[in-house]
C-alpha positions in Angstrom: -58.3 -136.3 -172.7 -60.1 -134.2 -175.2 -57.3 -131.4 -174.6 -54.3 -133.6 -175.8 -56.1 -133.3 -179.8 -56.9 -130.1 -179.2 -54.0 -128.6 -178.0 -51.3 -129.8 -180.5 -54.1 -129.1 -183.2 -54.1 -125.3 -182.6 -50.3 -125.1 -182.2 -49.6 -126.7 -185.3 -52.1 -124.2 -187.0 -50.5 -121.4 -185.1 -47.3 -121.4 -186.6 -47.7 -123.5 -189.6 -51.1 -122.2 -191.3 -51.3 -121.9 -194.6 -49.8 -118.6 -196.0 -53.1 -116.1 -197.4 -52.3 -115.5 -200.8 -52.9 -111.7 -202.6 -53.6 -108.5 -201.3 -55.2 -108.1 -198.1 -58.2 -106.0 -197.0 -59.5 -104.3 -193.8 -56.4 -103.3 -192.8 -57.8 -101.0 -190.3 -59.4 -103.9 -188.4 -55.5 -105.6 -187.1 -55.0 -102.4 -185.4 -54.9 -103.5 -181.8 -57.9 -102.7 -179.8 -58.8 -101.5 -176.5 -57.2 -99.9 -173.9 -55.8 -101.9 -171.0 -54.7 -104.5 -174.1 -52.6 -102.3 -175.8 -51.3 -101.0 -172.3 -49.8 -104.2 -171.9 -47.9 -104.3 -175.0 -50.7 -106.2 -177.1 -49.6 -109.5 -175.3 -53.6 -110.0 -174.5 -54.0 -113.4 -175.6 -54.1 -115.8 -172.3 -55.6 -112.6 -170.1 -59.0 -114.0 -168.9 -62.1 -112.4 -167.8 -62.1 -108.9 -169.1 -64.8 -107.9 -172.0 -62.0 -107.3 -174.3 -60.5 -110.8 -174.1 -62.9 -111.9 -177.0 -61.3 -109.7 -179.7 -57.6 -111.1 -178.7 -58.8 -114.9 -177.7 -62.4 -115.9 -178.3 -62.1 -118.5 -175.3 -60.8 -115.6 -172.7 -63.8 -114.3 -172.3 -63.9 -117.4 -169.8 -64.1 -115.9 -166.3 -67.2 -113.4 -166.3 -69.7 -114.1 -164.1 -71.9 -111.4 -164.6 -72.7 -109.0 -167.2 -69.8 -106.9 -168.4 -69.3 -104.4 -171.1 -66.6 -101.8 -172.3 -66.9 -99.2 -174.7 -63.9 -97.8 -176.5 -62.9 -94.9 -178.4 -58.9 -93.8 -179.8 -57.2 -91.9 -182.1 -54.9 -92.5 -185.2 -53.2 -90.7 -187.6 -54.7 -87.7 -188.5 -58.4 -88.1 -189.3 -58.6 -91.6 -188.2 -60.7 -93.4 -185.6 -61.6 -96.4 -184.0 -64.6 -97.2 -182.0 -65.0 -100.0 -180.6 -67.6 -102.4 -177.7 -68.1 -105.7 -176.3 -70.0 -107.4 -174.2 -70.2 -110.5 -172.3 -72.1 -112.8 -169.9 -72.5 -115.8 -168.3 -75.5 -118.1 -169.2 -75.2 -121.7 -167.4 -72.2 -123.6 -168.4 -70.6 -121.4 -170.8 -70.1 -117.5 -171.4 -71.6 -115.3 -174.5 -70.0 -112.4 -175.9 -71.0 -110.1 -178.8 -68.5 -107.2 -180.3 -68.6 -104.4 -182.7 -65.1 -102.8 -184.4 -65.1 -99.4 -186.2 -62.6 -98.0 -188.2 -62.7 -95.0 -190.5 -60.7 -92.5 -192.2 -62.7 -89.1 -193.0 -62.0 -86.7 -195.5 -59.9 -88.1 -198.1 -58.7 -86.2 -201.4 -58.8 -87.9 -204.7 -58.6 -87.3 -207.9 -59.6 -88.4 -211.3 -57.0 -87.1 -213.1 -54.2 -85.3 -212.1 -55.5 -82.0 -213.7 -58.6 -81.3 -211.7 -60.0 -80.5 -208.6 -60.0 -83.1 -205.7 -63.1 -84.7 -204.6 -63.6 -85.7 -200.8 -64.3 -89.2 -200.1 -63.8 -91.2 -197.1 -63.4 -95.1 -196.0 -64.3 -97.6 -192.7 -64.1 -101.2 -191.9 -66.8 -102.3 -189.3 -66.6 -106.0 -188.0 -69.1 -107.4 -186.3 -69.2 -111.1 -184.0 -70.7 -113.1 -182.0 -69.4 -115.5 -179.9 -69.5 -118.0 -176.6 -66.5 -120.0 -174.6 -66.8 -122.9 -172.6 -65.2 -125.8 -170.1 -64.0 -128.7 -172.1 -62.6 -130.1 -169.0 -61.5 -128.6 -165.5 -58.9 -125.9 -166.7 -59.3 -126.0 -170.3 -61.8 -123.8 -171.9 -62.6 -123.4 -175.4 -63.9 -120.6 -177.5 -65.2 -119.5 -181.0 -67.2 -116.6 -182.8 -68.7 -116.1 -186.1 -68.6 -112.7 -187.6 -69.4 -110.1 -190.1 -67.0 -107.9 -192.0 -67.8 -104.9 -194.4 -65.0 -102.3 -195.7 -66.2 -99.0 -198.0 -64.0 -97.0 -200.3 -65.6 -94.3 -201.4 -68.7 -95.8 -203.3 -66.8 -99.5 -203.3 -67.7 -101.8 -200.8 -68.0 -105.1 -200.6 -68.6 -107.9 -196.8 -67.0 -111.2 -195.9 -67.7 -113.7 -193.8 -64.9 -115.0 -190.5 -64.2 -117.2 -188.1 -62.3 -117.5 -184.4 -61.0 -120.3 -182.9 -59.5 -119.9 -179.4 -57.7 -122.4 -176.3 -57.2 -121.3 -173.0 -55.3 -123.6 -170.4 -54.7 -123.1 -167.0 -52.1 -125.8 -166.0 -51.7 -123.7 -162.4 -54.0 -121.2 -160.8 -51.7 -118.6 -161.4 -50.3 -119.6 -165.2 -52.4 -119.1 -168.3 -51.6 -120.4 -171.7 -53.8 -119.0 -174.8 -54.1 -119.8 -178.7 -55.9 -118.3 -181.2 -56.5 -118.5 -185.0 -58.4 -115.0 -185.4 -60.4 -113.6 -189.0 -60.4 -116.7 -190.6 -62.5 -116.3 -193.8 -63.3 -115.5 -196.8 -62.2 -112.7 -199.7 -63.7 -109.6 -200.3 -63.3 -107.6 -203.7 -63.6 -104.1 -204.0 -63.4 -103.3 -208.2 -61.1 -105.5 -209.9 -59.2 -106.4 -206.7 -59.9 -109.2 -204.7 -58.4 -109.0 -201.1 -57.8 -112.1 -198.4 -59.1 -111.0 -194.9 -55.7 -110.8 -192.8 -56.2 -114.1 -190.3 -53.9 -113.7 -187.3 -52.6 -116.6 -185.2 -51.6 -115.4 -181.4 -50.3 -117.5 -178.6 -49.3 -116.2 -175.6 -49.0 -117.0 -171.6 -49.3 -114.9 -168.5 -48.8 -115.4 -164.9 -50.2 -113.8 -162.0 -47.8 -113.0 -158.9 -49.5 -111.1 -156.4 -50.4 -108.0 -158.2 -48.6 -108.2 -160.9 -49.5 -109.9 -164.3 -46.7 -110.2 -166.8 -47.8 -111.6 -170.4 -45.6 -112.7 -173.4 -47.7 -113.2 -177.0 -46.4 -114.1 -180.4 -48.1 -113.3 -183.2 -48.1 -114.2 -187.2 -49.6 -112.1 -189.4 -49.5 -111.4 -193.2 -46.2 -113.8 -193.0 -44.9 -111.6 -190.5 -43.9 -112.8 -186.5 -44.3 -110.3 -184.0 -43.2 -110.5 -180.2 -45.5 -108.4 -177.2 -44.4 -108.3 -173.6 -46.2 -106.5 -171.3 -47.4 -106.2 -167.3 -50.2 -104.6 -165.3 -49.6 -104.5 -161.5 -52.8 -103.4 -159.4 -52.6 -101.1 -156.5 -55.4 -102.6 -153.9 -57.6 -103.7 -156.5 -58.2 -99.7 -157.4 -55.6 -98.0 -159.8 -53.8 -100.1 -162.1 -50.4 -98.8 -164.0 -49.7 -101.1 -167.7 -46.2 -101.2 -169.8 -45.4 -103.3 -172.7 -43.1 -103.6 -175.9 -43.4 -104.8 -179.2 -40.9 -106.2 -181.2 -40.5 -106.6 -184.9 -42.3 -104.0 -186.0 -41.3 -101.3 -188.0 -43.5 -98.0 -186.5 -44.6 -98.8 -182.9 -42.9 -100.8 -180.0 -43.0 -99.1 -176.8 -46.7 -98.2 -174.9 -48.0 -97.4 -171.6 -51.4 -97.4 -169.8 -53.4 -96.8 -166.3 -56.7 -97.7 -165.1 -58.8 -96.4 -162.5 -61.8 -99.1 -160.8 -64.5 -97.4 -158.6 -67.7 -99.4 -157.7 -68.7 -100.9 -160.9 -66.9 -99.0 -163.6 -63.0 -98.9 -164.6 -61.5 -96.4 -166.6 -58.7 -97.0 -168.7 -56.0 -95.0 -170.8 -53.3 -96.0 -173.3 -50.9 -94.4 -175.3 -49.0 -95.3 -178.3 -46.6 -93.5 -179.6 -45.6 -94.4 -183.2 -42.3 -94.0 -185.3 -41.6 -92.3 -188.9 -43.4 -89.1 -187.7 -46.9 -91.2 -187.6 -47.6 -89.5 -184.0 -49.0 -91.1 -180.7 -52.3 -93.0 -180.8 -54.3 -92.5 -177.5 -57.1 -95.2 -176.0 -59.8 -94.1 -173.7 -62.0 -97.4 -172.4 -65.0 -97.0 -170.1 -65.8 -101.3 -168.9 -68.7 -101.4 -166.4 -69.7 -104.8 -164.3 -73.6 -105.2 -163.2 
């Protein structure tokens, strides 16, 4: 009966936390990560058993029975990237997962004054956890990481400390229920400033009908509630085609993805396009399986 505390526990936390208060830092790092998740719209939360589950829901990661790995890379605005990896694997009763998150934005102007000559600088976030997800019961898994994070400003930099806390339920074989309380931590201060990491609270379910998965997340961030909807249907367990829409956003809604499996190793594409001339971010994700 251990999932009847649980449960209403995590909900309450979901949508009632406590606001963060002040500026927030590492911005770059609640940029949604990983290809076949932002194919789907971002509505990632209850999806079990990929690599990428982790960074979305720490108990997702649930489901791998043998050592799986993806390695990301995209493209923002301008001069900025993301690079991303995780990996997981199954050791006895529970599963262990490690990931890395890498954001940077090269060749910056600044100036001292408005008078003189710009200098070059740049900035990255880089986050850093370690994690593992297990069977409270039959059908109810549970899921946390610990984690590092470091942002850089030019010659400002400063790390903090976090914390995930995930549920997944699985009420039918085909129905999946997630919640999650991600980047829970403490502040970092770069100068004068002192910033609040930006803790995220997800919930989400998916269902499975034949070969098609449709998933619906909610998320709160920053004060802010957010709506993702998104599918993946699977041709013959080879090529698989991802939609998915965001709502409440002001620059992005709409994305789109594909993913190709041969042997071992899946390939997967994203795009998102962006609003208020921000142009389209593009996800390339290489996941093998040994």
């Amino acid at each position: 009966m251990r999932h009847i505390v649980i449960f209403p526990v995590l909900f309450l936390l979901l949508f009632t936390g406590t606001t963060a208060f002040g500026l927030t830092g590492v911005k770059m790092l609640t940029v949604e990560t990983g290809a076949r998740p932002v194919g789907m719209g971002g509505a990632f939360t209850s999806i079990a058993g990929d690599p990428f589950s982790a960074a979305y829901n720490p108990a997702a990661c649930w489901g791998i029975t043998r050592l799986s790995g993806s390695l990301g890379y995209s493209t923002h605005w301008a001069n900025t990237r993301f690079e991303t990896g995780y990996v997981a694997f199954q050791k006895r009763s529970m599963n262990i997962f490690a990931g890395v998150n890498f954001a940077a934005v090269d060749n910056l102007e600044g100036r001292e004054t408005p008078t003189v000559d710009y200098l070059q600088f740049d900035a990255h976030d880089i986050s850093i956890k370690f994690g593992t997800a297990f069977e409270l019961e039959e059908n109810y898994f549970l899921g946390f990481s610990v984690g590092w994070i470091n942002e850089k400003i030019d010659t400002y930099s400063d790390f903090a400390f976090n914390f995930d806390i995930g549920l997944l339920m699985r009420p039918y074989s085909n129905l999946n229920i997630g919640l999650a309380i991600l980047n829970f931590g403490s502040t970092l201060r770069l100068r004068d400033e002192a910033y609040d990491i930006p803790t995220t609270y997800r919930g989400g379910a998916s269902y499975r009908y034949r070969d098609l998965t449709a998933a619906i997340d909610i998320v709160r961030l920053e004060d802010e509630t957010y709506a993702h909807v998104g599918g993946e249907y699977c041709f013959r367990d080879i090529f698989f085609i991802r939609s998915g829409y965001r709502i409440g956003y002001d620059t992005k809604n709409f994305s789109a993805g594909v993913g190709f499996t041969k042997r071992n190793l899946r390939v997967d594409y994203a795009f998102l396009p962006y609003t208020d001339y921000l142009g389209t971010s593009h996800l390339f994700n290489l996941t093998f399986y040994l």
